[in-house]
N, C-alpha and C positions, 0 to 999 in steps of 0.2 A: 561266540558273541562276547561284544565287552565294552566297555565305557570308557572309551577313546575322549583325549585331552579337545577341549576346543578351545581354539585360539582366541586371542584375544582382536584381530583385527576385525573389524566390520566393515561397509559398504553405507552409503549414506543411503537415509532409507526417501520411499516416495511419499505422497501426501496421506495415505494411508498407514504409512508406519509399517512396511515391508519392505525388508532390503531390497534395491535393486544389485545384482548380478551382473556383469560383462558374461554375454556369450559364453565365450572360452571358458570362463571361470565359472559358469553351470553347467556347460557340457561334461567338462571334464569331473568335475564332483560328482555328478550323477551317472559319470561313468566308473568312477570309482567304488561308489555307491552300489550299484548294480554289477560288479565286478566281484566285489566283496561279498553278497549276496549267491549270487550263483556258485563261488569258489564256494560258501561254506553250506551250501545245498549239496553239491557231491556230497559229503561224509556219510551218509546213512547208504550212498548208493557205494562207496568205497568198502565200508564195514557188508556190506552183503557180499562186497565179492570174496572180502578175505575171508569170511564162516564157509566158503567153500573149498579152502582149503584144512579144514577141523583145526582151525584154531581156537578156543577158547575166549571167550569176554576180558578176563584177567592179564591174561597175556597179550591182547593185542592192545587194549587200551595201554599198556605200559610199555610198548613198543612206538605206540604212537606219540606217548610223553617223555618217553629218551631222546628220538628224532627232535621233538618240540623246546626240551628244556635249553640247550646254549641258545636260542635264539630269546628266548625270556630271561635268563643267568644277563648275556649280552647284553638287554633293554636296564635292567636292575642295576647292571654296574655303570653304564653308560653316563659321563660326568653332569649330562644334563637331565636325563632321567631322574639320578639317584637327587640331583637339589630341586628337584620338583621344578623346570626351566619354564617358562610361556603358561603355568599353572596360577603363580601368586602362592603358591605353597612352597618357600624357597627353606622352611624350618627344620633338622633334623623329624623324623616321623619318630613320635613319642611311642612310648611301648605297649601304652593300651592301644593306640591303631597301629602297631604292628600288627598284635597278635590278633584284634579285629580281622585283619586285614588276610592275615593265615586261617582262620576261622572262618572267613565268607569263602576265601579260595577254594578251601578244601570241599564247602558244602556246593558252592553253585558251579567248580568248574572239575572238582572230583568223584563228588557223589550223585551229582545233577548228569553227565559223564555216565558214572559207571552203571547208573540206571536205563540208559537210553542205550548205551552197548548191549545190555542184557535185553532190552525190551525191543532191539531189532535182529533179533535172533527168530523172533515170532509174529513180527509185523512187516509188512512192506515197506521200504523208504520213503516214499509217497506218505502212506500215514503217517510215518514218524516223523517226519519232517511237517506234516501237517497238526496233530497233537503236540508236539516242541513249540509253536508258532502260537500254542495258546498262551506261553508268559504275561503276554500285556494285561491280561483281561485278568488271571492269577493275579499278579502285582496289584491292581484294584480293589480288590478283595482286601485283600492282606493289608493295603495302606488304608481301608476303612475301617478293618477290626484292629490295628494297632495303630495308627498315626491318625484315628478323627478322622480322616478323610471322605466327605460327604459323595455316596454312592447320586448321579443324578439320574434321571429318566435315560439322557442319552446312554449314560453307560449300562443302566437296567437293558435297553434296547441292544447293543451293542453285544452286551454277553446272551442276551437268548438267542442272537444273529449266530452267533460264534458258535455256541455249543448245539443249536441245530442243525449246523452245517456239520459238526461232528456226528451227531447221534444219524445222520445221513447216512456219512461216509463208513460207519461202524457199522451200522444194519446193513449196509450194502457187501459188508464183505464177512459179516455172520456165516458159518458155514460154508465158505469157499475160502478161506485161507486155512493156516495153520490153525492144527487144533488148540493150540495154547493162545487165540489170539487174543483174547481179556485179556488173558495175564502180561500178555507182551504189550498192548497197548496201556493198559495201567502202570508199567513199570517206566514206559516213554511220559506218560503225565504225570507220573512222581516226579521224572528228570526235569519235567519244566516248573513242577513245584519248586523244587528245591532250586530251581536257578531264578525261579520269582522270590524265594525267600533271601536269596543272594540280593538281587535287584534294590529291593526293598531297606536291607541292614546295611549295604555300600553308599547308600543315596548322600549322608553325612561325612561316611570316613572317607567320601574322593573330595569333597568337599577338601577338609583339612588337607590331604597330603599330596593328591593332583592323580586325576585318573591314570595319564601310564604311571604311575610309582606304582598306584594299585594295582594296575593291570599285570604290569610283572611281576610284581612282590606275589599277588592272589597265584599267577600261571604259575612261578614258581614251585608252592607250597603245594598246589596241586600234582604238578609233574613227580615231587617227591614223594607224596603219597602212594600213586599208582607204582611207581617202583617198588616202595616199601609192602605193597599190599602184594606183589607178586612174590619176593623174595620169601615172605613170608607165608604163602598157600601154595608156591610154585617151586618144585624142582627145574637147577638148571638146565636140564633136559629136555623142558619144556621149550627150551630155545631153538633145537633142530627144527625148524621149519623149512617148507618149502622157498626159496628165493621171490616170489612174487608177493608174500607174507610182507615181506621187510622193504619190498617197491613201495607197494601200496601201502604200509605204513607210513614211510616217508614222505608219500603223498599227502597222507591223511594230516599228516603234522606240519609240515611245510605251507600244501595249498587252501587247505581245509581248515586249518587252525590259526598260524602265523600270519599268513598274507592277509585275511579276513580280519583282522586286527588292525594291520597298519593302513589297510585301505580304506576302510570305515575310518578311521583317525582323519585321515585324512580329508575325506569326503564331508565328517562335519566339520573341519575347519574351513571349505569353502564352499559348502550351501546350506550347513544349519540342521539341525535337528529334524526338521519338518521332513525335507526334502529326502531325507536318507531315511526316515521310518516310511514314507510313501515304498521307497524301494524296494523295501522287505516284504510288500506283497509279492514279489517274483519266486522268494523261496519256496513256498508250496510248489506253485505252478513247476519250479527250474526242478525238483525232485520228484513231481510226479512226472516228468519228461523222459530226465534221465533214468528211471527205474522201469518205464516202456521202452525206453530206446537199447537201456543196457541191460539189466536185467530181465526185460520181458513179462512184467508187472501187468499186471489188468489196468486198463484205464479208461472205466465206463462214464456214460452222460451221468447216473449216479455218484458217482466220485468226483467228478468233474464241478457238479452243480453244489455238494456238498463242500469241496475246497472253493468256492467260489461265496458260500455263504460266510464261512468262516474265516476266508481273509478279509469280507464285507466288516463283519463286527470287530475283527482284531486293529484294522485301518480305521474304522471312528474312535476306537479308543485311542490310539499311537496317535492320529494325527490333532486330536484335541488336545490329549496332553501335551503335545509337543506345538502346539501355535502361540 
């Protein structure tokens, strides 16, 4: 996930003050949209397949962020990237939001990351892609106990929507999954804490320097972490893996990371903020599919009903904030 540039062009709007759209140019953003979405739903179902080969958390996140890093190094040096192009941030990026800028990367796309690697070790994809999907309603919180930001009734409603459909989906699978599953599903809603804490501290410094500079500069500083975190707890030896190890990695970085970036970018330059957080209710849905279909995951009226309350609440928040 990540906070793609939006253009500056618009559409003239109708007597309500809603853009109107051309066809083509809503189909295709909302296929972007929903492209994007689904590409970055595999990854929880990706990371189960690769734990079947005893790979370790450490090592495949850092296999995922080697495949990933030339394509962010790429965006960072890129001559319109690096002057903030179609942003209005055409400024050198001064050195407190650099290092901002290394600072949020490392927390919501390394640590937010290496929490959720570890916490689907013991959770289903399904879950975890469904506890990750709690960001929005996180982000609220946080912008009301540090930015003022006045909590309303809708979003009191919205978050007991959300966390009920969680406390559903977690009783429901009490005692039939892996014994560690607290710990594995607490580790997946640390990752989306910390990638609400990211949300939250970025909301300014893309302001100043233009979301892709952030986005690569952030991808960057990430990608080098996980490196430096293997080198340092990991012998090279750790690297003989199986060859389906380093497919699926590639995948993971490629389809699951990369493309989900520039797709969404794209998708909100041609239908808007609104349009593309409606989309992101598929991601539950697209990962408890794929986790039935591939992995062979439970996928009870339980589960079903419980992701269905929680992207209820996560969609009144996204799509209010975003109108």
């Amino acid at each position: 996930m990540s906070q793609p540039s939006l253009s500056s062009e618009t559409t003239a709007p109708d007597a309500s003050g809603a853009r109107l759209l051309p066809p083509v140019q809503m189909l295709a953003g909302l296929g972007l949209a929903v492209a994007g979405v689904v590409a970055f739903s595999l990854r929880p179902v990706i990371i189960k397949l690769a734990y079947r080969y005893n790979v370790d958390p450490v090592t495949l996140i850092m296999l995922r962020m080697v495949f990933a890093l030339p394509f962010f190094l790429g965006m960072a040096l890129w001559p319109g990237v690096r002057r903030g192009a179609g942003t209005g941030a055409h400024a050198p990026v001064a050195g407190r939001d650099l290092a901002l800028t290394v600072a949020l990367g490392v927390t919501g796309y390394y640590a937010a990351s290496f929490c959720d690697f570890l916490g689907l070790r013991y959770v289903s994809a399904g879950m975890g892609r469904l506890l990750l999907f709690l960001y929005p309603t996180i982000v609220v919180v946080l912008s009301a106990l540090f930015l003022g930001k006045r909590i309303g009734l809708r979003e009191v409603v919205a978050l007991v929507v959300s966390y009920a459909g969680v406390a559903l989906v977690v009783w429901s699978e009490i005692g039939t999954g892996h014994p560690d599953f607290m710990t594995g599903a607490s580790l997946v809603f640390m990752g989306a804490f910390l990638y609400s804490i990211y949300l939250v501290g970025s909301s300014r410094v893309v302001q100043r320097i233009g979301s892709m500079r952030f986005t690569a500069y952030a991808m960057t500083a990430a990608c080098l972490c996980c490196i430096l975190q293997f080198l340092a707890l990991r012998p090279l030896s750790a690297l003989d893996l199986p060859l389906p190890v380093y497919g699926l990695s590639a995948v993971m970085a490629v389809v699951c990371t990369v493309l989900p970036v520039l797709m969404t970018a794209e998708a909100l330059r041609r239908v808007g903020p609104n349009l593309v957080a409606l989309s992101g209710a598929i991601g539950p849905v697209a990962a408890a599919v794929f986790g039935y279909l591939v992995l062979a995951e439970p996928m009870g009226w339980l589960q079903l009903a419980g992701a269905g309350l929680t992207v209820a609440g996560v969609m009144i928040i996204s799509l209010w904030k975003t109108a």
